[in-house]
The first five atom37 places (N, CA, C, CB, O) and aatype in JSON, in Angstrom:
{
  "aatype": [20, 20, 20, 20, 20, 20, 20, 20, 20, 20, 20, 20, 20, 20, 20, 20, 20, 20, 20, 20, 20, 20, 20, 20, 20, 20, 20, 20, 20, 20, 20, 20, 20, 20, 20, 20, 20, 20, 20, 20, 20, 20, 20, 20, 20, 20, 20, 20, 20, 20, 20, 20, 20, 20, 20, 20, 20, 20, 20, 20, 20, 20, 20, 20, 20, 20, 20, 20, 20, 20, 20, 20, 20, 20, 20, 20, 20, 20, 20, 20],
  "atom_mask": [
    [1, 1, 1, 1, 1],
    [1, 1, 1, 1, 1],
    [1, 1, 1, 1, 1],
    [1, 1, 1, 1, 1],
    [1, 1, 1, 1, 1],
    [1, 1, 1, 1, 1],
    [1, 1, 1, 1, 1],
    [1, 1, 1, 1, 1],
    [1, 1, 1, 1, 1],
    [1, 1, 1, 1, 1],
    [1, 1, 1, 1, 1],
    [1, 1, 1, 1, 1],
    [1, 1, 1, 1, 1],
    [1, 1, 1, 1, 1],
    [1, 1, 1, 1, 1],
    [1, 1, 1, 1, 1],
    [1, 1, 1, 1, 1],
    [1, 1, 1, 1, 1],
    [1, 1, 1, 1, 1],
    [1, 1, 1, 1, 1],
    [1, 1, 1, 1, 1],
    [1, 1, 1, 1, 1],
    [1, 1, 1, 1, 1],
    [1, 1, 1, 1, 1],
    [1, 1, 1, 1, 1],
    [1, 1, 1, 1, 1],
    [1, 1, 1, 1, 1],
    [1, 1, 1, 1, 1],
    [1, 1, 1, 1, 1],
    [1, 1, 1, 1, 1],
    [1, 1, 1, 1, 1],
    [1, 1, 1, 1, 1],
    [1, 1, 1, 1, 1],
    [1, 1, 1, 1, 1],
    [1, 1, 1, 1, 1],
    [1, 1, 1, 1, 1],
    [1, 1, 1, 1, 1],
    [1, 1, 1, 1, 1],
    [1, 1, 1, 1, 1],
    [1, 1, 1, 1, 1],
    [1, 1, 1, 1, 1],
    [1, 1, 1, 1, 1],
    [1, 1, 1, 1, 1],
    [1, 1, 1, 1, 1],
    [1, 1, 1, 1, 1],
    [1, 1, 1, 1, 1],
    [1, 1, 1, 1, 1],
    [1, 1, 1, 1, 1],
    [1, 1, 1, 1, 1],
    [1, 1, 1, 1, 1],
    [1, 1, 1, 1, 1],
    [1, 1, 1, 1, 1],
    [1, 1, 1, 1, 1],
    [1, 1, 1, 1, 1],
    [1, 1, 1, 1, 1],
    [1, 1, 1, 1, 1],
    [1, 1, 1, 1, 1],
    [1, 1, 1, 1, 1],
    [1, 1, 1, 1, 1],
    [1, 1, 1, 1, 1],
    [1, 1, 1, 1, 1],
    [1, 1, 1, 1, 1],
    [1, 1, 1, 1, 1],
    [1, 1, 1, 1, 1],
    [1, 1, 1, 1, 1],
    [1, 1, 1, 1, 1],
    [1, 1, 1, 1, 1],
    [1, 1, 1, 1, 1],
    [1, 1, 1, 1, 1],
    [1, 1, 1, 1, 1],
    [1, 1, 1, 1, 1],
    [1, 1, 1, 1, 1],
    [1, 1, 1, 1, 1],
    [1, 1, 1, 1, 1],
    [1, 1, 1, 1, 1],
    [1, 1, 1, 1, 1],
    [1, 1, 1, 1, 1],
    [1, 1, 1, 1, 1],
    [1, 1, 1, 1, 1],
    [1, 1, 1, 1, 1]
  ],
  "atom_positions": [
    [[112.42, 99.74, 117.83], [112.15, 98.51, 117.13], [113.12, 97.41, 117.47], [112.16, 98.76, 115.67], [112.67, 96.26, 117.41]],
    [[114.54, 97.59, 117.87], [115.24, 96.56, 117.85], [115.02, 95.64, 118.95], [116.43, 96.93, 117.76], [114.83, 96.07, 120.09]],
    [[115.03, 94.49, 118.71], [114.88, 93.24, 119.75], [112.93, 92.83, 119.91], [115.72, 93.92, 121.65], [112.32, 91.88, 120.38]],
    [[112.5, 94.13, 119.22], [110.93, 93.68, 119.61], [110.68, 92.57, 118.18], [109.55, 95.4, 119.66], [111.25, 92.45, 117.09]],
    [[109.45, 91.84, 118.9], [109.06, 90.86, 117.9], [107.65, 91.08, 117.63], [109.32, 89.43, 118.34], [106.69, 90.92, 118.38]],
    [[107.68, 91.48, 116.45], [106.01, 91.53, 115.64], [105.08, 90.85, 116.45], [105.86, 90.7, 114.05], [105.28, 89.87, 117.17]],
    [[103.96, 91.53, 116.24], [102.77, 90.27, 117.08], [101.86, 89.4, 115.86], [101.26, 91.33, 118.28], [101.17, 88.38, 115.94]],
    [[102.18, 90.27, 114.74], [101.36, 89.19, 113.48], [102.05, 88.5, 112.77], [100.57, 89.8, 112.37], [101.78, 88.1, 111.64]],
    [[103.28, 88.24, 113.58], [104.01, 87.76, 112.59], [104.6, 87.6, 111.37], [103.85, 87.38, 112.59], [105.02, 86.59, 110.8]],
    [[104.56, 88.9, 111.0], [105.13, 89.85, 109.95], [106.33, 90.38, 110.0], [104.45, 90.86, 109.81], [106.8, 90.28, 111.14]],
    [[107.02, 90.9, 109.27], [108.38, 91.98, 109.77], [108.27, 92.79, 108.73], [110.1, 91.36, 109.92], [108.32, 92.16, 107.67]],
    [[108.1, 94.36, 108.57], [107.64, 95.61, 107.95], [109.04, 95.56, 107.33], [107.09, 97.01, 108.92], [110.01, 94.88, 107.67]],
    [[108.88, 96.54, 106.22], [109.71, 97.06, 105.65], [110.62, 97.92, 106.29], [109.21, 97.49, 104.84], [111.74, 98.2, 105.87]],
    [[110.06, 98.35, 107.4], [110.96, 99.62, 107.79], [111.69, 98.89, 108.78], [110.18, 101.09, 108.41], [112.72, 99.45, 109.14]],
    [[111.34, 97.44, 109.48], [112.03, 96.61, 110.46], [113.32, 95.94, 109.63], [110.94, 95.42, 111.12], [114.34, 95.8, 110.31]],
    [[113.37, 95.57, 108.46], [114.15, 94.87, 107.75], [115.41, 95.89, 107.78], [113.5, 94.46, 106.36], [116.44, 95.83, 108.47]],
    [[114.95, 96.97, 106.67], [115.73, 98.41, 106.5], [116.62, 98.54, 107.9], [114.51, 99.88, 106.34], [117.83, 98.36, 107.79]],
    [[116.16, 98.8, 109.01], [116.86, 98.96, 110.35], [118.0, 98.26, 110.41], [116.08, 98.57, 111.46], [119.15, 98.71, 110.44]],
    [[117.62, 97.04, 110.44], [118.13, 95.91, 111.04], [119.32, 95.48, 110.08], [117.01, 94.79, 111.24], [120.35, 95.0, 110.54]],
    [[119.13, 95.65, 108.84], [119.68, 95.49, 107.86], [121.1, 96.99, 108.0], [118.38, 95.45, 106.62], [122.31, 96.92, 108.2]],
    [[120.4, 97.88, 107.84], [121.41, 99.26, 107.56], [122.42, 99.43, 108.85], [120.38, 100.88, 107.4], [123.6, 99.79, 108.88]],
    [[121.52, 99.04, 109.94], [122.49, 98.84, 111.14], [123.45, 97.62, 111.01], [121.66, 98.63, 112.47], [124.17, 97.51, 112.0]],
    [[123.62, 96.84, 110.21], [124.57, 95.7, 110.03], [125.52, 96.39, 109.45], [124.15, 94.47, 109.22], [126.69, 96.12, 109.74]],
    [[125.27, 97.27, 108.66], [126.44, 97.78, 107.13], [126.96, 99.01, 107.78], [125.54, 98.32, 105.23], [128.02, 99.57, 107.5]],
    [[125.93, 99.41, 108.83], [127.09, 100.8, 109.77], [128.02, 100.42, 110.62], [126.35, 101.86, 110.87], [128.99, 101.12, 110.92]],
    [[127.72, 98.93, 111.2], [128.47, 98.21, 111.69], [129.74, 97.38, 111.38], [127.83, 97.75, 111.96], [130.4, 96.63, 112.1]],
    [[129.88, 97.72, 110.16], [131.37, 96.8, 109.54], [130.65, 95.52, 109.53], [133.07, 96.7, 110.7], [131.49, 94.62, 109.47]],
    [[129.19, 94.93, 109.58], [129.88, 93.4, 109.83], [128.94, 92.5, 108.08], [129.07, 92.46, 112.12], [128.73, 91.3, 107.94]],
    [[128.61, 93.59, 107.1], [128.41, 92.88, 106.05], [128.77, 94.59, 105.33], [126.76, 91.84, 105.89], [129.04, 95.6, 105.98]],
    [[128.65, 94.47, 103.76], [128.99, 95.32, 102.87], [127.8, 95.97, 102.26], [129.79, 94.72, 101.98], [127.74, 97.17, 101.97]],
    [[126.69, 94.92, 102.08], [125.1, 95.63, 101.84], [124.28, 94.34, 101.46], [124.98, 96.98, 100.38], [124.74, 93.2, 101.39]],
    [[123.08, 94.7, 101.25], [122.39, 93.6, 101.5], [120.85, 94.02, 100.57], [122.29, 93.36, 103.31], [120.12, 95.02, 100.56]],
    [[120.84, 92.67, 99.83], [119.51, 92.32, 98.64], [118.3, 91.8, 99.35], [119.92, 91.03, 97.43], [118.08, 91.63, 100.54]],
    [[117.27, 91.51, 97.8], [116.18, 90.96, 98.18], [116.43, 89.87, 97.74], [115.06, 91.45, 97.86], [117.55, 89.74, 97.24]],
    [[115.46, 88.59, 97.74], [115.45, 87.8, 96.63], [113.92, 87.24, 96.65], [116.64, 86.66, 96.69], [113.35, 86.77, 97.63]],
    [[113.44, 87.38, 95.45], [112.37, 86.11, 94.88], [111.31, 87.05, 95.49], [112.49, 84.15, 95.6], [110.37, 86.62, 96.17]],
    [[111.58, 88.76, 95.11], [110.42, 89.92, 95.55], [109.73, 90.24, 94.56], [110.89, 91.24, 96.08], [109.77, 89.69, 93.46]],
    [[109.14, 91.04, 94.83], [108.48, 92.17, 93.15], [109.21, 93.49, 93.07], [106.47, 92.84, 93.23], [110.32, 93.61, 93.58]],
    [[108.48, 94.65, 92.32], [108.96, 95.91, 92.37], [108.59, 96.41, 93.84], [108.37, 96.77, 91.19], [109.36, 96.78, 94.73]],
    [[106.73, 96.27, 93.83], [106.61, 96.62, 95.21], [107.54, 96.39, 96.59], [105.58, 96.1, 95.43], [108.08, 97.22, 97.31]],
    [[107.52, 95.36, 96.64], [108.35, 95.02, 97.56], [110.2, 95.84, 97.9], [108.32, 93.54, 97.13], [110.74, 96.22, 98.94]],
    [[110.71, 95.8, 96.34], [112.26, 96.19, 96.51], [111.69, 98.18, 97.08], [113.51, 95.91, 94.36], [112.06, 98.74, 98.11]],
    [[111.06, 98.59, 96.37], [110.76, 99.94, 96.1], [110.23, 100.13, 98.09], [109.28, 100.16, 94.49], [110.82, 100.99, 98.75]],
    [[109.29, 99.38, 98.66], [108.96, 99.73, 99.81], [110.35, 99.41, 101.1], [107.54, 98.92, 99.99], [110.47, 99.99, 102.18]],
    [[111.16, 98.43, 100.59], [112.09, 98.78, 101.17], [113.06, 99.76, 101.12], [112.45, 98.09, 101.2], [113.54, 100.18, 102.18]],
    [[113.44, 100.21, 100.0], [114.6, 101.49, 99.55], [113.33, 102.81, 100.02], [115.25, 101.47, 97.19], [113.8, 103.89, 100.36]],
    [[112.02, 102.68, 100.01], [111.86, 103.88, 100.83], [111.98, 104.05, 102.42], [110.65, 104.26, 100.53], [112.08, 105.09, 103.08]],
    [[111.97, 103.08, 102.74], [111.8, 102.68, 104.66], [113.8, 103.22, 104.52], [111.19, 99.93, 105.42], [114.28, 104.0, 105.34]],
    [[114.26, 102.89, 103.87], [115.67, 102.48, 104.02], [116.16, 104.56, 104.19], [116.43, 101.23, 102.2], [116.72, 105.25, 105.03]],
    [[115.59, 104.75, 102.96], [115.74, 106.0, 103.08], [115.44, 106.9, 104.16], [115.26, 106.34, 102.26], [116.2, 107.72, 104.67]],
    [[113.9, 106.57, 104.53], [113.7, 107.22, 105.34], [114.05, 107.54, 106.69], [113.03, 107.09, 105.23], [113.98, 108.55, 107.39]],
    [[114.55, 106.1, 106.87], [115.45, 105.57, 108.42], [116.68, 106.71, 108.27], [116.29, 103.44, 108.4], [116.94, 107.53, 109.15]],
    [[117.34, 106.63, 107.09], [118.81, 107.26, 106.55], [119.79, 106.54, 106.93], [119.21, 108.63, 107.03], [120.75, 106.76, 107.66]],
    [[119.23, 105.06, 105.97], [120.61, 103.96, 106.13], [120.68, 103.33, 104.97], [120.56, 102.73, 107.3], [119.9, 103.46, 104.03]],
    [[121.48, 102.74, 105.04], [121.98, 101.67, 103.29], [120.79, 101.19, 102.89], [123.14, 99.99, 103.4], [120.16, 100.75, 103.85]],
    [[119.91, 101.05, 101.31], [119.01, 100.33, 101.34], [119.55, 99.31, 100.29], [117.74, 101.01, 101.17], [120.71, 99.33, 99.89]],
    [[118.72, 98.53, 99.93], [119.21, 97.43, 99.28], [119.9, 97.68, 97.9], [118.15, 96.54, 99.15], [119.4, 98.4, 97.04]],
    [[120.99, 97.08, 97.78], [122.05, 97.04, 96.58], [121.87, 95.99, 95.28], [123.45, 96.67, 97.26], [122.51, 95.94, 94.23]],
    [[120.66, 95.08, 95.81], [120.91, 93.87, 94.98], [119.43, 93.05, 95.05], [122.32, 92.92, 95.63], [118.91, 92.67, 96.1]],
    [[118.95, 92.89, 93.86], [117.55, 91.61, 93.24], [117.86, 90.65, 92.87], [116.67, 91.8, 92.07], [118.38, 90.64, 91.76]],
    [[117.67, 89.19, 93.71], [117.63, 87.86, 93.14], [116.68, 87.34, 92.7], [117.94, 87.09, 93.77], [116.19, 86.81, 93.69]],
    [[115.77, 87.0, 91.48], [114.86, 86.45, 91.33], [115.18, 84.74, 91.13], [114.25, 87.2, 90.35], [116.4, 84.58, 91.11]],
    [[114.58, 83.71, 91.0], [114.29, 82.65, 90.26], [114.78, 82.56, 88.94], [113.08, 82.54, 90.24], [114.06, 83.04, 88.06]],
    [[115.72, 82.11, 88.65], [116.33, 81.95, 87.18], [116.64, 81.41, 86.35], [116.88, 82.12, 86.95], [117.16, 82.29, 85.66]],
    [[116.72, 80.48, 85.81], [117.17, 79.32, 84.91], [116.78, 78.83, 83.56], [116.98, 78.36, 85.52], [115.72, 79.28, 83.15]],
    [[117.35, 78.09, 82.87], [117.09, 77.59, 81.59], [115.54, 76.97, 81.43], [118.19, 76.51, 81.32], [114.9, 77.04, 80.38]],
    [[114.99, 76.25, 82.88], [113.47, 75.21, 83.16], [112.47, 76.73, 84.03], [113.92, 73.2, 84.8], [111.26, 76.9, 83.89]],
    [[113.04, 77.27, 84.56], [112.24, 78.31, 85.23], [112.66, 79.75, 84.79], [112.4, 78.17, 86.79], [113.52, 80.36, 85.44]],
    [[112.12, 80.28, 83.76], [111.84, 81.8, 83.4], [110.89, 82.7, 83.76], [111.7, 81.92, 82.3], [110.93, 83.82, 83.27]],
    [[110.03, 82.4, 84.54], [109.0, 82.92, 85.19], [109.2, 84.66, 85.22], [108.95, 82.18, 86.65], [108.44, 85.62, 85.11]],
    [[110.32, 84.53, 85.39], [110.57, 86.25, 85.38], [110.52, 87.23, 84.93], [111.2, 86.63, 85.43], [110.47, 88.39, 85.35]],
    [[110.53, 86.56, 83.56], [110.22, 87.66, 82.25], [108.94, 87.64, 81.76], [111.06, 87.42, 80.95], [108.81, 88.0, 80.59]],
    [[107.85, 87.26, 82.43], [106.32, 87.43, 82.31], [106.8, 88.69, 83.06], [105.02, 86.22, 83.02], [106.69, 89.71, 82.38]],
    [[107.38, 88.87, 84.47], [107.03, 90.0, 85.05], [107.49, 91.17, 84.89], [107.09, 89.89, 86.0], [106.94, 92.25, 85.12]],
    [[109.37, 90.76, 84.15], [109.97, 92.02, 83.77], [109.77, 92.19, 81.95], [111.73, 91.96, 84.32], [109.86, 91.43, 80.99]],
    [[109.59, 93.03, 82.07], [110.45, 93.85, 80.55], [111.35, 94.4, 80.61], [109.94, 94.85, 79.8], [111.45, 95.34, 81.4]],
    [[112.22, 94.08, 79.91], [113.45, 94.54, 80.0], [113.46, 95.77, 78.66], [114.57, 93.17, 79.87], [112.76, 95.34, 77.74]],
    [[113.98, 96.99, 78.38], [114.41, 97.63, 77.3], [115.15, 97.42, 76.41], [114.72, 98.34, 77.5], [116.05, 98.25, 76.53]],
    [[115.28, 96.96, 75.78], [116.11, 97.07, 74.56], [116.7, 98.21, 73.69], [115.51, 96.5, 73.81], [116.2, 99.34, 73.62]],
    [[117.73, 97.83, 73.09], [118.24, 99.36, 72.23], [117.25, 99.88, 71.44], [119.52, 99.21, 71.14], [117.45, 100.91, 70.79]]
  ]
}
């Protein structure tokens, strides 16, 4: 996979995972998030990530703020 370029102009989960886990075996970042994904999305990467057998993602950024809450239509959070 490395250096090839998609032909639909896409980049798979399991291309990210690579490319990504090979950075963090490399000394040259510490680990690496999504941002502004769903569950699907975080979940299909931590399986590609796994499956490769490299770092998968450590960290979710969504959209956040006092004017934009959009987020909590999608999460529920638990409570005590």
């Amino acid at each position: 996979m490395q250096g090839e370029v998609s032909q639909s102009g896409t980049t798979s989960f399991a291309e990210i995972a690579e490319a990504m886990g090979s950075l963090v075996q490399q000394g040259k970042i510490r680990g690496w998030g999504m941002c502004n994904d769903n569950a699907y999305g975080l979940m299909g990467s931590l399986g590609a990530a796994r499956a490769l057998g490299v770092e998968g993602p450590c960290v979710m950024q969504n959209d956040y703020s006092l004017i934009n809450r959009r987020v909590e239509v999608r999460v529920r959070v638990r409570g005590p």
